[in-house]
C-alpha positions as CSV (number, residue, x, y, z in Angstrom):
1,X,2.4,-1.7,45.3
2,X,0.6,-4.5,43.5
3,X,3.3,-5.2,41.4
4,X,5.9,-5.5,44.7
5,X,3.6,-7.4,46.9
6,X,3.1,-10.4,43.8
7,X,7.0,-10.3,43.6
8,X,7.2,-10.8,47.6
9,X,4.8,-13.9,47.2
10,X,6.8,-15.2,44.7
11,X,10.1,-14.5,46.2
12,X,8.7,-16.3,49.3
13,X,7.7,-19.0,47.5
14,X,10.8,-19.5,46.4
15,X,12.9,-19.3,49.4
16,X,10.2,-20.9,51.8
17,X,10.2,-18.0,53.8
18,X,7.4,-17.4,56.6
19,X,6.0,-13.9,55.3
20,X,5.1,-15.2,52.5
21,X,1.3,-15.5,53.5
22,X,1.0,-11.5,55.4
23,X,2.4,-9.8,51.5
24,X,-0.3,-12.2,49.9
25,X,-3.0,-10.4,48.6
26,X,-5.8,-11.1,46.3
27,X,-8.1,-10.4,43.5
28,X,-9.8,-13.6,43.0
29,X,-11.1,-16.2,44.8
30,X,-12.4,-19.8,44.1
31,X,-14.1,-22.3,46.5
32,X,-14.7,-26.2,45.9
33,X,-13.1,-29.4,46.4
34,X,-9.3,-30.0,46.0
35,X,-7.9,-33.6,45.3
36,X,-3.8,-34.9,45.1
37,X,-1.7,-36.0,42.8
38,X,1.8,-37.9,44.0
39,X,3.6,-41.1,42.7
40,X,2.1,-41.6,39.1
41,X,3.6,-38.9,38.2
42,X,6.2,-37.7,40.0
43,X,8.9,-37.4,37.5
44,X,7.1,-36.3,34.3
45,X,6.4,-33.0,32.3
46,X,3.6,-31.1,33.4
47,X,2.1,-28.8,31.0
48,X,4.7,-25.8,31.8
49,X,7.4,-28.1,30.8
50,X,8.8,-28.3,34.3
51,X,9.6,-32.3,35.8
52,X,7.0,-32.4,38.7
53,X,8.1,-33.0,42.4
54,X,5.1,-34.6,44.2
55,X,7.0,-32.9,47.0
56,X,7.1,-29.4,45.8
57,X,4.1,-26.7,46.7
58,X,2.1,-26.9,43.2
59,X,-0.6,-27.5,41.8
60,X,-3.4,-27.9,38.6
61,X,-5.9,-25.9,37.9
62,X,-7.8,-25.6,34.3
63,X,-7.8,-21.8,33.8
64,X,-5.4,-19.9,36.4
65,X,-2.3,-19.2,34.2
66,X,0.7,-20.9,34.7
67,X,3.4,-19.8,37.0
68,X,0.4,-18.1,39.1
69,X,0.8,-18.4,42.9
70,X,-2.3,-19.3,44.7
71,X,-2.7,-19.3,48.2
72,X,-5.2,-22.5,49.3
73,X,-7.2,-22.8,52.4
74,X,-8.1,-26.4,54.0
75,X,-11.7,-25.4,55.1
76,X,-12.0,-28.2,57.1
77,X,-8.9,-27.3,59.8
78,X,-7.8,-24.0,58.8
79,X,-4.3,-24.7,56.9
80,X,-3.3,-23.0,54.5
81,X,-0.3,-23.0,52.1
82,X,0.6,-21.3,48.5
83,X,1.5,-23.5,45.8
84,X,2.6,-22.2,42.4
85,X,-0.1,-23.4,39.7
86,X,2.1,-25.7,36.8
87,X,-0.1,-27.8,35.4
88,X,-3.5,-28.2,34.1
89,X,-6.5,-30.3,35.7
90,X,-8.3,-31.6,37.8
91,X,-10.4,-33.5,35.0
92,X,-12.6,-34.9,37.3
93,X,-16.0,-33.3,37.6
94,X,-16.7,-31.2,41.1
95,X,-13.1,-30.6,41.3
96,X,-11.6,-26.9,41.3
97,X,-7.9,-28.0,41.7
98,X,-5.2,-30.9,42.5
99,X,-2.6,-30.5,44.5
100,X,0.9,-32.2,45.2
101,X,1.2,-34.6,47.5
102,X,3.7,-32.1,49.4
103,X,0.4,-29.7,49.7
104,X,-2.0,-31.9,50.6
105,X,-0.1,-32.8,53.8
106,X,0.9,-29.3,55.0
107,X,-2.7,-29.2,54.9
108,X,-4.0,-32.2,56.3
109,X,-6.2,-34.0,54.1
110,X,-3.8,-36.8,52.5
111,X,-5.7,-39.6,54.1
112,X,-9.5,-38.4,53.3
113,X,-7.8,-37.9,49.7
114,X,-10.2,-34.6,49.2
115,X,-11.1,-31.7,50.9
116,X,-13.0,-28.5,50.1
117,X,-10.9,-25.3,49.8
118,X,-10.7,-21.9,49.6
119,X,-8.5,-20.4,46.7
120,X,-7.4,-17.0,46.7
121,X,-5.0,-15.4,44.1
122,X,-4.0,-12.5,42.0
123,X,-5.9,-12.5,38.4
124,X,-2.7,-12.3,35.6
125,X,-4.4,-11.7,32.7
């Protein structure tokens, strides 16, 4: 059941559909502040090789593996959204994870530029 519910999330993810966030479930979760990332680098390699979309749902985190959807809560109003983890950072201190600029305004914090979240995903080991 594990197995099919990770597939659902990533399915979902993939074809923007509205279940995505009722076949999440989780394993692991991570609070702390969340930061963006947009314009400098839209256009170049992240560290899975892929050419990153500052629109796109992902994100950077130091040790959840690659490919790893992660579903991230705005503490502050309630958002939330899942954004596939495909790159590495934040590499600023106090900082659990940085999203795309797509990310950080479906959940409302572009203009405050941080935000403290709630991260809740599936351990792939």
């Amino acid at each position: 059941m594990a197995i099919a519910a990770v597939i659902a999330v990533i399915l979902c993810v993939r074809i923007g559909s509205s279940l995505r966030v009722r076949l999440f479930r989780h394993n692991k979760d991570q609070g702390g502040v969340a930061s963006y990332y947009g314009r400098d680098f839209h256009g170049k390699p992240t560290a899975s090789g892929e050419i990153f979309n500052m629109r796109r749902p992902t994100a950077a985190h130091r040790t959840i593996k690659l490919g790893t959807p992660v579903r991230v809560t705005n503490l502050s109003n309630g958002r939330r959204i899942i954004v596939r983890v495909n790159d590495r950072g934040p590499f600023v201190e106090g900082r659990i994870i940085d999203l795309s600029y797509g990310a950080a305004k479906k959940l409302g914090f572009v203009k405050q530029g941080l935000t403290k979240v709630k991260l809740e995903y599936y351990l792939i080991e």
